[in-house]
C-alpha positions as CSV (number, residue, x, y, z in Angstrom):
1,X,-0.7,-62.3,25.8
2,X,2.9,-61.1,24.4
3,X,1.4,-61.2,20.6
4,X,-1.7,-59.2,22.0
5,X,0.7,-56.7,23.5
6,X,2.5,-56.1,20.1
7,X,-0.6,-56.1,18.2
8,X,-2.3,-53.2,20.8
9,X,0.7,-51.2,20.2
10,X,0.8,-51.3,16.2
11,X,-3.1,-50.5,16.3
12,X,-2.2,-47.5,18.2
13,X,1.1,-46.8,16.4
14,X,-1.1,-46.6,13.1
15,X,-4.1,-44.9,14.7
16,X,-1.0,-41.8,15.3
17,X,0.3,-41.9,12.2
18,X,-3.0,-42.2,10.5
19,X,-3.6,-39.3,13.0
20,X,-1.5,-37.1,12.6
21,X,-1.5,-37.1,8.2
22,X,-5.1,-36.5,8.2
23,X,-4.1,-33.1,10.4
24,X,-1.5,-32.5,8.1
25,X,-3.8,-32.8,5.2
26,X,-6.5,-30.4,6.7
27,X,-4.2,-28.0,7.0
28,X,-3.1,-28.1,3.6
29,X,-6.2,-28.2,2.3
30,X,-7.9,-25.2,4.1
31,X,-9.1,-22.4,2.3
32,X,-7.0,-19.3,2.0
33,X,-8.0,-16.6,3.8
34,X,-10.3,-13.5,2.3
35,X,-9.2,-10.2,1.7
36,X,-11.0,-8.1,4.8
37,X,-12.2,-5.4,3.4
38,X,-10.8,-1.7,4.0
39,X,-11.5,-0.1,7.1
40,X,-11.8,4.0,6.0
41,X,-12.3,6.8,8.8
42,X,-11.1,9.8,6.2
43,X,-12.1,10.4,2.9
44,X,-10.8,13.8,0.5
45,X,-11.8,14.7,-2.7
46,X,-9.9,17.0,-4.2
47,X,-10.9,19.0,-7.6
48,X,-8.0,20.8,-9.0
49,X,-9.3,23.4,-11.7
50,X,-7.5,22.4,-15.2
51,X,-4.6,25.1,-16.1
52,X,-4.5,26.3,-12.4
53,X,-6.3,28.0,-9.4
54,X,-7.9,27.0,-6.2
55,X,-9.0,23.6,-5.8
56,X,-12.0,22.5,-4.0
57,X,-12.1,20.1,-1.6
58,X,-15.1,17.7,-0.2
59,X,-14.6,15.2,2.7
60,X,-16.1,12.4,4.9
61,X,-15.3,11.1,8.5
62,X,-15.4,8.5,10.7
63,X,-14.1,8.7,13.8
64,X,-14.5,5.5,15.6
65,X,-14.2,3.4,12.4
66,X,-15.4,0.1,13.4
67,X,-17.6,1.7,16.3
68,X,-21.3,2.7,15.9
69,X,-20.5,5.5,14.2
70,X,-20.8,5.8,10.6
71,X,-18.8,7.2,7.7
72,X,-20.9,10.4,6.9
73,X,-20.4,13.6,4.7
74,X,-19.0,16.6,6.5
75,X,-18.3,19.0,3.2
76,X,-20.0,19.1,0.1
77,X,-18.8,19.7,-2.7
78,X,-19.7,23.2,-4.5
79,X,-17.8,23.3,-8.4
80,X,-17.9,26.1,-10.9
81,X,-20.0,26.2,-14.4
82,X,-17.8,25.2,-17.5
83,X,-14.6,24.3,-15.9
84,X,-12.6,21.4,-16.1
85,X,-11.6,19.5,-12.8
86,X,-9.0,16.6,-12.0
87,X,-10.5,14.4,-9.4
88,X,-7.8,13.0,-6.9
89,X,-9.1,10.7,-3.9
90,X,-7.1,10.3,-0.5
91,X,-8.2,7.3,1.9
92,X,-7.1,6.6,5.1
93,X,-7.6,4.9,8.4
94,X,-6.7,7.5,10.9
95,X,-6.8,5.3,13.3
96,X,-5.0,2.9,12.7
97,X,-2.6,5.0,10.8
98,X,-3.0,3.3,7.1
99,X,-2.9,4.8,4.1
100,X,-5.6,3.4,2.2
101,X,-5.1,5.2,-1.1
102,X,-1.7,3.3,-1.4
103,X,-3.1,0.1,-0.1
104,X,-6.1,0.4,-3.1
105,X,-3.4,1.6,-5.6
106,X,-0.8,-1.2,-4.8
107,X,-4.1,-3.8,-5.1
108,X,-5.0,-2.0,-8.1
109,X,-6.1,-5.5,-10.0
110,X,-8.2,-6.2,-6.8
111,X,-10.0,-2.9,-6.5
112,X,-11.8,-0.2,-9.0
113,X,-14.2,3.0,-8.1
114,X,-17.3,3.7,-9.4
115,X,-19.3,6.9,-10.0
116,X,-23.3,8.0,-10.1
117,X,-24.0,11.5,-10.4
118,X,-27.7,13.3,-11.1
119,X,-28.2,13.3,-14.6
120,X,-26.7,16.4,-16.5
121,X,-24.3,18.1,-13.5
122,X,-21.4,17.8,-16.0
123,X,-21.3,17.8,-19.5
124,X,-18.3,15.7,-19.7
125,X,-18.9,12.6,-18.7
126,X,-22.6,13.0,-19.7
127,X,-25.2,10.8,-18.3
128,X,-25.5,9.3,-14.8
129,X,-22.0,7.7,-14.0
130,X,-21.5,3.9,-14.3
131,X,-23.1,1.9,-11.1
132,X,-26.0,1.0,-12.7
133,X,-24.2,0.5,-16.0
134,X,-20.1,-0.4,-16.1
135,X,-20.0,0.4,-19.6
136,X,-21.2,3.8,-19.2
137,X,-18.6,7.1,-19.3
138,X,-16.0,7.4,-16.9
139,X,-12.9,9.5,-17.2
140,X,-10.3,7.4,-15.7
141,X,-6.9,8.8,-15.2
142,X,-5.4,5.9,-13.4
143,X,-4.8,1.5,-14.6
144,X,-3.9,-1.5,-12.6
145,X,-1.3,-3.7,-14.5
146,X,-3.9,-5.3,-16.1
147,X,-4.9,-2.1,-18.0
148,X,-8.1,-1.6,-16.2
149,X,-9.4,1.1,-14.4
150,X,-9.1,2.1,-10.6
151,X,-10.3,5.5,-10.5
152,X,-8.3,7.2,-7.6
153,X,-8.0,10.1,-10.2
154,X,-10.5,10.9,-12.9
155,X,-11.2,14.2,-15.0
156,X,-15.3,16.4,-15.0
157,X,-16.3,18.8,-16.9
158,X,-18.9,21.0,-15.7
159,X,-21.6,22.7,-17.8
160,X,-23.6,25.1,-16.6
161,X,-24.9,25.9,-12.7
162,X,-26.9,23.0,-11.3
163,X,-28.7,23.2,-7.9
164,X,-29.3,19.9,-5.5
165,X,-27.4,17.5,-7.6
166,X,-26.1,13.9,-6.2
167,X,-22.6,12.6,-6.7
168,X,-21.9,9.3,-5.5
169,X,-18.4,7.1,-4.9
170,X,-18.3,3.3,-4.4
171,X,-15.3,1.2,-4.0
172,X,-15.5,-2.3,-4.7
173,X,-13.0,-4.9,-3.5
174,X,-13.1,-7.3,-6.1
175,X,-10.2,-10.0,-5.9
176,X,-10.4,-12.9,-8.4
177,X,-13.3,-10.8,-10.5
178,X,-12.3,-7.5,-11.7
179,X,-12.2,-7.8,-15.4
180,X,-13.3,-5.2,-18.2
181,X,-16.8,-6.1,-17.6
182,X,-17.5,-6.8,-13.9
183,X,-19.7,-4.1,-12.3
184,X,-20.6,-2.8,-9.1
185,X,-22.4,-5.5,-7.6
186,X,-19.4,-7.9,-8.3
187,X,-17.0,-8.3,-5.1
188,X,-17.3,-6.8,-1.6
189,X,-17.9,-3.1,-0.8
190,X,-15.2,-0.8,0.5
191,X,-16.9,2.4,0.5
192,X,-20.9,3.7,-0.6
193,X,-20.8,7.5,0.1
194,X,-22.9,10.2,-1.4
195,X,-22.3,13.9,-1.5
196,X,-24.5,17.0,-2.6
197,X,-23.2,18.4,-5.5
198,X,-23.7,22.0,-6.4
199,X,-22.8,23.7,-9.4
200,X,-22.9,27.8,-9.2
């Protein structure tokens, strides 16, 4: 009976310790957490006219970000023929207080913007922007440290008036797989907004 005794409680005594490592190891062994993606309630574009004058501003709200309310356009965003424009985006959860445009800039390797636009609205890029097609013309202004782009600022040069044109913005969150030749269907999407563009 005694030996029984001592043999129940080493059974048990290695059953916890056996436990209690294969806890340990779980635990160790789980996955790191994903990068959630942005939550944006505000978005501002803002064209500021090369060599000076009034810039022109286009924007997008949503107030009860999560909620069932969506992210829509409330101004578009009306350029003038043959002028060249600095692009600057703001982001932000108003809710919440965050700025986003910091949070994208500071994860620069982990994020980048991409552009569609009706074909001919500017002459500079030309084309249709680069969703469809990465290596297609962007004017970046901004890098992450790897050199690549973000574009939270970028540079357009209008040609003449265009009527009922497109212009499009999506950010990607792509952590682990933004390289010089991942596109817009690599990663996780931040942002997918659209705009009319007029030119006049």
């Amino acid at each position: 009976m005694k030996k029984f005794s001592i043999y129940l409680m080493y059974t048990l005594m290695a059953g916890a310790l056996l436990l209690n490592t294969s806890c340990q190891k779980n635990e160790d062994d789980a996955p790191p957490e994903e990068n959630e993606e942005e939550i944006i309630t505000d978005v501002l574009l803002t064209f500021t006219p090369e060599g000076g004058g009034t810039a022109i501003t286009a924007t997008a709200e949503d107030p009860d970000g999560e909620g069932v309310q969506d992210l829509e356009v409330t101004k578009d965003i009306e350029l003038v023929p043959n002028t060249t424009y600095t692009l600057t985006l703001t982001l932000e959860n108003s809710i919440e207080m965050e700025d986003i445009t910091e949070e994208v800039e500071t994860e620069g390797a982990e994020h980048m913007l991409f552009f569609a636009f009706t074909d001919g609205a500017f002459g500079d890029p030309s084309g249709d922007g680069n969703i469809d097609n990465r290596v297609d013309a962007i004017n970046y202004g901004d890098t992450d440290k790897n050199g690549l782009p973000i574009g939270l600022t970028t540079t357009w040069t209008t040609g003449n008036a265009v009527s009922d044109a497109d212009f499009r913005i999506v950010l990607k969150h792509q952590p682990d797989v933004k390289t010089a030749s991942s596109g817009s269907t690599d990663g996780s999407t931040d942002l997918d907004l659209s705009w009319k563009l007029t030119v006049q």
